[in-house]
C-alpha positions, 0 to 999 in steps of 0.5 A, a space after each residue: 450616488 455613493 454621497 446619496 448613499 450616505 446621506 440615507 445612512 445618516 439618516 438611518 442613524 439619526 432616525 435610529 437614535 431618535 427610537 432609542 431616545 424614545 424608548 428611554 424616555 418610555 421606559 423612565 415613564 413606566 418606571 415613573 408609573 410602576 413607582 406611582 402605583 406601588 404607592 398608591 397600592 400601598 396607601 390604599 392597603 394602609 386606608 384598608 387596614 385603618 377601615 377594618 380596626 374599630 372605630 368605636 366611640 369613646 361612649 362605647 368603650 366606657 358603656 362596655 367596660 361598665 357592662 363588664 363590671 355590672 356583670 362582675 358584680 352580678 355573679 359576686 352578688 349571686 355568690 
């Protein structure tokens, strides 16, 4: 009975150690994930700060400094 005993005993330490095995490994995996989308995160904020600066067109760029001149011109002309 008492080798019964010890057996169960054992067996409680090798099911006990299972649990924590499992736990560490849950927990580097979560901490895998967090890293994931803390990059993730971050590349979606770059994308979204990309998005919002202008993308105007080379022809934009040089129509508008043209119109800018144009209007120069104007007031001088009107001087």
């Amino acid at each position: 009975m008492a080798n019964n005993e010890v057996e169960k005993i054992d067996s409680l330490k090798k099911e006990r150690e299972k649990c924590y095995e499992e736990v560490n490994n849950a927990k580097e995996e979560e901490e895998k994930q967090r890293d994931m989308n803390k990059k993730m995160s971050q590349e979606i904020a770059e994308l979204r700060k990309q998005q919002l600066q202008s993308t105007e067109l080379e022809e934009e760029v040089i129509l508008r400094k043209l119109m800018g001149e144009y209007d120069d011109i104007s007031k001088n002309k009107e001087e």
